[in-house]
C-alpha positions, 0 to 999 in steps of 0.5 A, spaced: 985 470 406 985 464 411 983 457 408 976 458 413 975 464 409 975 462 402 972 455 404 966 460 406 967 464 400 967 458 396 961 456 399 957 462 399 959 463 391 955 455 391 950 457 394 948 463 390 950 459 383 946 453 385 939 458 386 941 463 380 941 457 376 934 455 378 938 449 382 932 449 387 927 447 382 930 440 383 926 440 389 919 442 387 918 438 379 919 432 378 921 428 371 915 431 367 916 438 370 910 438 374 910 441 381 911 435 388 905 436 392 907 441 397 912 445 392 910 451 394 911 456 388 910 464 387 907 468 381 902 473 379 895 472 377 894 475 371 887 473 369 882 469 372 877 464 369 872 464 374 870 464 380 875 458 383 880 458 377 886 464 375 892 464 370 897 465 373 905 467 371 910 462 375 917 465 373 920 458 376 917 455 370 916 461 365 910 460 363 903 462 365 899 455 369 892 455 370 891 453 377 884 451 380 883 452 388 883 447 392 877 445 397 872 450 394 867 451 388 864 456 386 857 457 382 859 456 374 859 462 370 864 460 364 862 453 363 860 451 356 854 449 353 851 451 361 847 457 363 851 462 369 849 459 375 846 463 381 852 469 385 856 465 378 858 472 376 859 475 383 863 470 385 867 471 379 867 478 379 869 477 387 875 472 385 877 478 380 877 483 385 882 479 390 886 476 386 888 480 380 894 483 378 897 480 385 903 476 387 901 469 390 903 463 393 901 457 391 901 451 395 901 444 390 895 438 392 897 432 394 893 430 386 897 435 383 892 435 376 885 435 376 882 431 370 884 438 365 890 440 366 889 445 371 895 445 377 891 443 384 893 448 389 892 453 395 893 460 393 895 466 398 896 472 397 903 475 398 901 482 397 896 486 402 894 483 407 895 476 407 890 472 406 888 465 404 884 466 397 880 459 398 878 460 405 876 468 404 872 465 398 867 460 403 868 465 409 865 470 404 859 466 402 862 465 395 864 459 395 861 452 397 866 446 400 869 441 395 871 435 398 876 430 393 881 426 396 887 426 397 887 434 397 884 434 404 889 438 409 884 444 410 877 440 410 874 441 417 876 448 417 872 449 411 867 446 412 866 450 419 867 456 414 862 454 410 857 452 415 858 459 418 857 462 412 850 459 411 848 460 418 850 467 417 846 468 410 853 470 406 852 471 398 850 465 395 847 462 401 841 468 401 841 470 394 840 462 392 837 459 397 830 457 393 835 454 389 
């Protein structure tokens, strides 16, 4: 063997070793193990929470994260001491129907955390077709815009998807409009 074909050989085996041994997790976590704005991790959701919040399993971390969308709220239906609030339900019904069981990519914010703990992100989906979860959620009238600097990427997409969806009458821009 020549020295350039070990020296490939070497540096493939490193490669390989350097990614088997989670070597790539030193590009999105820092000291306290939190993923850095714009980390981009893979997982599966396993549950949702409500209409704007899932449990999801990230390998990367072996554990399960409860990751908060990022630029949308849904209408409250888990909130305690709160009553459901009009399309709660159905928005959390709807996020569960798109979400569940699926393989996702998750987007880490800017803030990275909200005030609970809760890992900031934007969520696509990797299995079926591919969709940004937070944009399906306003497009399909599920979901007002929530605006909280610095998470701010996608604002003005959001707010058109948002502004359409009302004049379209979509989910709770019809059935909660005398609210």
């Amino acid at each position: 063997m020549s020295s350039r074909s070990a020296a490939i050989w070497v540096g493939v085996f490193l490669v390989l070793a350097f990614a088997g041994g989670g070597g790539f997790d030193l590009f999105t976590t820092d000291d306290d193990n939190s993923p850095v704005q714009g980390a981009s991790l893979t997982g599966r959701v396993e549950r949702i929470v409500d209409g704007d919040t899932v449990k999801v399993r990230v390998p990367s971390r072996s554990r399960v994260v409860t990751v908060r969308y990022i630029g949308v709220d849904t209408p409250e239906s888990v909130k305690p001491g709160e009553p459901v609030q009009c399309y709660g339900s159905l928005a959390s019904k709807f996020n569960g129907e798109l979400v569940t069981g699926k393989r996702v990519r998750l987007r880490v914010g800017r803030e990275r955390t909200d005030r609970f703990g809760r890992m900031l992100a934007y969520v696509y989906l990797l299995d079926g077709p591919h969709r940004f979860v937070n944009a399906e959620l306003l497009r399909r009238g599920y979901a007002r815009t929530l605006e909280i600097p610095p998470n701010t990427d996608f604002a003005d997409r959001f707010d058109r998807l948002e502004r359409r969806a009302r004049e379209q009458r979509r989910g709770l821009w019809r059935a909660c409009a005398n609210e």
